[in-house]
C-alpha positions in Angstrom: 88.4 32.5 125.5 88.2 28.6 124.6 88.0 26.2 127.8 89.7 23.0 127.0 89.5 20.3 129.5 92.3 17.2 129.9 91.5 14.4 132.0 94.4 12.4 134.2 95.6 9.4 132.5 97.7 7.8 130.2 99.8 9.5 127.0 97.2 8.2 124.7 93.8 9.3 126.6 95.4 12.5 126.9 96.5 13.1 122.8 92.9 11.8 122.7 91.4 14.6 124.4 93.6 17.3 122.6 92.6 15.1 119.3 89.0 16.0 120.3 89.4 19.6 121.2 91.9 20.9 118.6 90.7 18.6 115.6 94.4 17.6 114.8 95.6 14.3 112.9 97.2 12.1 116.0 99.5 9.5 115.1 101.7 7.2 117.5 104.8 4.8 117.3 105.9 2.7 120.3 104.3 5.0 123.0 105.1 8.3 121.3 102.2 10.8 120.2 101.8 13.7 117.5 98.8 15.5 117.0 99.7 17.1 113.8 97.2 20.9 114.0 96.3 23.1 111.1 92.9 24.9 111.6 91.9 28.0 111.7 91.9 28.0 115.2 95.3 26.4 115.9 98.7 25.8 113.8 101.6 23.6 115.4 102.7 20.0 116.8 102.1 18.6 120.1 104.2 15.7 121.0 104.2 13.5 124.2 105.3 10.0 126.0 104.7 7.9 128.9 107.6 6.0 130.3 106.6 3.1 132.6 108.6 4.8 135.7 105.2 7.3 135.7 107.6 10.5 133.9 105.4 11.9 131.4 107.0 14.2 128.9 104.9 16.8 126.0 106.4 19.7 123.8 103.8 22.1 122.4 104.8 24.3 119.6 102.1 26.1 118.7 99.7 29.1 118.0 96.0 29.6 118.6 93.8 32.5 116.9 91.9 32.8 120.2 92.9 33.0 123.6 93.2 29.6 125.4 92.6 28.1 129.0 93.5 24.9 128.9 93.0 22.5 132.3 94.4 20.0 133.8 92.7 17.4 136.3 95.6 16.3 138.5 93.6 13.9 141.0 95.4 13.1 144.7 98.5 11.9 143.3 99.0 15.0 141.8 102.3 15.5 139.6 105.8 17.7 139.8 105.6 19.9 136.3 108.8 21.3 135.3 107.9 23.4 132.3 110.8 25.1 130.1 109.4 27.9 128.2 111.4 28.6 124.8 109.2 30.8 122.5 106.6 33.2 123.5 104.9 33.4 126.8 102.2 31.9 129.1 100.3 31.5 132.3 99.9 29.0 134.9 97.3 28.6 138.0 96.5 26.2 140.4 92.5 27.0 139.9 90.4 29.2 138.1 90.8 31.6 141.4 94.4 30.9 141.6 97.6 33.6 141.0 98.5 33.6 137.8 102.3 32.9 137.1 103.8 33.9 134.1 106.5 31.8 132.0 108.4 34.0 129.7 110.9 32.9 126.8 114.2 31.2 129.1 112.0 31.0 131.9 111.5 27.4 133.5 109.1 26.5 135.9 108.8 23.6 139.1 104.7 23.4 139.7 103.7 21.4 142.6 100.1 21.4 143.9 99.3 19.4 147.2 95.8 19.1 146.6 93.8 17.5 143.5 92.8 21.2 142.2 93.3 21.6 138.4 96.5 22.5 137.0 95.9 25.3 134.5 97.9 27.2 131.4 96.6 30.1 129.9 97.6 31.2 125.8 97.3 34.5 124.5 96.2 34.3 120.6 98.8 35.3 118.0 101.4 33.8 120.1 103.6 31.0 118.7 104.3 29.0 122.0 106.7 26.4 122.3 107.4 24.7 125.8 108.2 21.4 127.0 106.7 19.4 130.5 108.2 16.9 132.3 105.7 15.5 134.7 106.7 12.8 137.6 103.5 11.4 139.4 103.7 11.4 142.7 102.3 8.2 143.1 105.1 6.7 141.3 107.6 9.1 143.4 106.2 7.5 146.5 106.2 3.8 145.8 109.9 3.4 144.4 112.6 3.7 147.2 115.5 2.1 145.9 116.2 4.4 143.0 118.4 7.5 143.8 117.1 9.7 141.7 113.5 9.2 142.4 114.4 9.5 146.4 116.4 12.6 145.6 113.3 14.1 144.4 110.7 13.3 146.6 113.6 14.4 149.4 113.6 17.7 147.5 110.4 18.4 146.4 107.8 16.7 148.4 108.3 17.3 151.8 106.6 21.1 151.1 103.0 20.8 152.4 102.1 24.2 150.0 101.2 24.6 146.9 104.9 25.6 145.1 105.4 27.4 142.3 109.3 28.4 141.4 109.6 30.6 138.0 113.2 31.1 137.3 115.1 31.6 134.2 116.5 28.5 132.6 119.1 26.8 133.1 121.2 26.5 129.9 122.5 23.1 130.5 119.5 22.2 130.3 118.6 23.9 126.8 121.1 21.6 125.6 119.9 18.4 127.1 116.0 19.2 125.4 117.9 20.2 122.1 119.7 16.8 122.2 116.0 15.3 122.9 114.7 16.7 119.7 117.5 15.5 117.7 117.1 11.8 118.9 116.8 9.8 115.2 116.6 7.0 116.4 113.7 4.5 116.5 112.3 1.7 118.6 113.4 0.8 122.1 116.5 2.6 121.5 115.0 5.8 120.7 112.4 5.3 123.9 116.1 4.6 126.2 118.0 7.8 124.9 114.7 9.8 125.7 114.6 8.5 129.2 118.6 8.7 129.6 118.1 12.5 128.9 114.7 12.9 130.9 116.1 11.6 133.8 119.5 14.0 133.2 117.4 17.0 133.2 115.5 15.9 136.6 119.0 15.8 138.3 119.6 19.1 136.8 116.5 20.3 138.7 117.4 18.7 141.8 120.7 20.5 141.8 119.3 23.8 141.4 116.7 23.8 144.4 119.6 23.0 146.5 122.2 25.7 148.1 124.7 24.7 145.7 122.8 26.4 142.8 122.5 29.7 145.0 125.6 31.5 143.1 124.6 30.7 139.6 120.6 32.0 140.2 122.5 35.4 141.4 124.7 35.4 138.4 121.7 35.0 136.1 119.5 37.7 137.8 122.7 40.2 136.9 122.2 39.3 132.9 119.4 41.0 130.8 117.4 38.8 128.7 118.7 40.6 125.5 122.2 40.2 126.8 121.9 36.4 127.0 120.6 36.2 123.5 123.4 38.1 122.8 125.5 35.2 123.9 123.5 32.6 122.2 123.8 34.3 119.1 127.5 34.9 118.8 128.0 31.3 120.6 125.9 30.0 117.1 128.2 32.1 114.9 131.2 30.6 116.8 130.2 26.8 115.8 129.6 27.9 112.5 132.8 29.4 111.7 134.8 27.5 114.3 138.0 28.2 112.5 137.8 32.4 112.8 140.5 33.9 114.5 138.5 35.3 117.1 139.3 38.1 119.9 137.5 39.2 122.8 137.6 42.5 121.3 135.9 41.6 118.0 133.2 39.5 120.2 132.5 42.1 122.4 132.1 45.0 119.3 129.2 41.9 117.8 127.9 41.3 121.1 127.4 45.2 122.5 128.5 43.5 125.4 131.6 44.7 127.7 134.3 42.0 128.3 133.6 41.1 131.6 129.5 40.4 130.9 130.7 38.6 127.6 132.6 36.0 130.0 130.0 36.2 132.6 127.6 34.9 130.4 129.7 32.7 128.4 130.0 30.8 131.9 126.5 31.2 132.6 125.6 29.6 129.0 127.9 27.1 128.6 129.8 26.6 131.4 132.9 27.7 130.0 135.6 30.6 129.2 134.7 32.4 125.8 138.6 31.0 124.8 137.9 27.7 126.2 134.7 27.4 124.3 135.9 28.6 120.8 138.8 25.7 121.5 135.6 23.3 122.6 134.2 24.4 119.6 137.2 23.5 117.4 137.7 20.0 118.7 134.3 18.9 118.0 134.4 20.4 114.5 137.7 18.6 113.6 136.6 15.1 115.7 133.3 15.5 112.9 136.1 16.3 110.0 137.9 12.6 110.9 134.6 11.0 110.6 133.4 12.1 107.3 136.2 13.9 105.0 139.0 12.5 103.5 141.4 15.4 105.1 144.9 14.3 106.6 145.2 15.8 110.0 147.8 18.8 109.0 144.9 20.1 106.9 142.0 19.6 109.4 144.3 21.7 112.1 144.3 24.3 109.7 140.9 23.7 108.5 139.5 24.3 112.2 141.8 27.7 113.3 144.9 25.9 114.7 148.5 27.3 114.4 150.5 23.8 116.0 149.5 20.4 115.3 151.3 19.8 118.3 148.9 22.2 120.4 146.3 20.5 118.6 147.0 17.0 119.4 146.9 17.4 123.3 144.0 19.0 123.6 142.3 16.6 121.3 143.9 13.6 123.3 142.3 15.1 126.9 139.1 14.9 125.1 139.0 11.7 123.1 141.8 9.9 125.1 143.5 9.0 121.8 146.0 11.1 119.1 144.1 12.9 116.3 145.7 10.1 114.3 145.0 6.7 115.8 141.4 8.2 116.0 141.4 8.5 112.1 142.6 4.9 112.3 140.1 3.4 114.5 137.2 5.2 112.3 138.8 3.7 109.0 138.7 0.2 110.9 135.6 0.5 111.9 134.2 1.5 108.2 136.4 -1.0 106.4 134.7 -3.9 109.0 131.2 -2.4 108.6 
């Protein structure tokens, strides 16, 4: 097994000490790492930024040929980790001597030490990994008391005086927030606000889910197998490809394997919603993206997207976008034409 050893500090003396372990090619813009890796020993991206507030947030995606410990020095002010597993597996302890906790794929995990003992994760070789941290110093936690958010998290998570570890699977809403992190294009300051705007959505997510009010959806979760939520994920992809399908619970359920009532339980698990009312979610977004960028009139985009009645069409798109299908063509062409 291969030791590698990360010091406490900044974004760049971190990437600095991967750069030196894992022989990578590290390159930053404004604050953001990426130590590009392709040795023999290990094949991926790891990519990580320091916000000014003291949130820290890395994404490893990744393999290794040999099995890796890799250890954290955490100091006093040791941080919250919320880790979000999404490929492959891995192991956390609080010390060499600690329990080992295992994060599978759609398993997220809070990690909270109350000592400076090393955080540590453990890879198995031949194992693409990819998982993202969000760390909040607790330093930083401690000396801002006028932002909500940060109160609401030391209220929630800083008043244990144990070492915490909560492994739990993921909450989906939250798969969507890190998917809409990966697909920030932007650059510059801009790119560094959406980032934090996003962060700092997900941390409320977490706060929400340690309290009471999260009780009932951890029970609903622990009732769905992890092959019947890919299930869902799956058919949900095939859905917002092909939003315009005439689909019926019994066609999804013969795809799915799944039995009608698991099909809605994890459609609301997943995304919140009704199988129906996410097929019609699905439809509106894929004819709000037609407006934008074909030259279709809207009779042909209702058709293009599934819909019998225009009329049907029109008031469900106005509760979303709090204008007619038409005057939102309008305003687009406006817009272009002043561009």
């Amino acid at each position: 097994m291969k030791s590698i050893y990360l010091k406490a500090g900044k974004a760049q003396d971190v990437f600095n000490e991967l750069k030196k372990n894992l022989k990578g090619i590290l390159t930053s813009n404004n604050e953001e790492y990426n130590l590009a890796l392709e040795s023999d020993f290990a094949k991926g991206n790891i990519e990580g930024m320091t916000f000014q507030e003291g949130m820290t947030y890395m994404q490893f995606e990744i393999v290794f040929s040999d099995d890796v410990m890799l250890s954290i020095e955490l100091f006093k002010t040791s941080p919250i980790f919320f880790a979000y597993c999404s490929e492959g597996s891995l192991k956390h302890s609080f010390g060499v001597n600690g329990d080992k906790n295992c994060l599978k794929k759609y398993n997220s995990g809070v990690l909270k030490s109350t000592s400076s003992i090393n955080s540590i994760l453990y890879f198995e070789k031949n194992i693409p990994i990819k998982f993202s941290i969000i760390g909040i110093g607790t330093s930083a936690i401690s000396n801002v008391q006028n932002d909500n958010l940060i109160h609401k998290l030391k209220n929630t998570f800083l008043k244990r005086k144990d070492d915490y570890v909560d492994i739990r699977f993921r909450n989906f809403k939250i798969d969507e927030k890190i998917e809409e992190l990966n697909a920030i294009t932007q650059t510059g300051i801009v790119r560094n606000l959406l980032k934090k705007g996003i962060l700092q959505i997900i941390l409320a997510m977490e706060i929400e889910q340690h309290t009471d009010s999260f009780v009932k959806i951890s029970e609903a979760i622990t009732c769905l197998t992890l092959r019947q939520i890919e299930e869902i994920k799956r058919i949900s992809n095939f859905i917002m490809n092909f939003p315009a399908e005439q689909f019926t619970i019994k066609f999804l359920t013969q795809k799915t394997g799944l039995s009608p009532s698991k099909l809605q339980e994890g459609f609301k698990l997943v995304h919140s919603r009704t199988v129906n009312d996410f097929i019609t979610f699905m439809r509106i977004e894929k004819a709000e993206n037609l407006i934008r960028t074909s030259d279709l009139n809207i009779s042909e985009i209702v058709y293009a997207i599934g819909f019998t009645s225009r009329s049907y069409f029109s008031k469900i798109f106005k509760q979303k976008y709090n204008c007619s299908p038409k005057d939102y063509k309008y305003n687009q062409n406006s817009v272009a034409k002043t561009a």
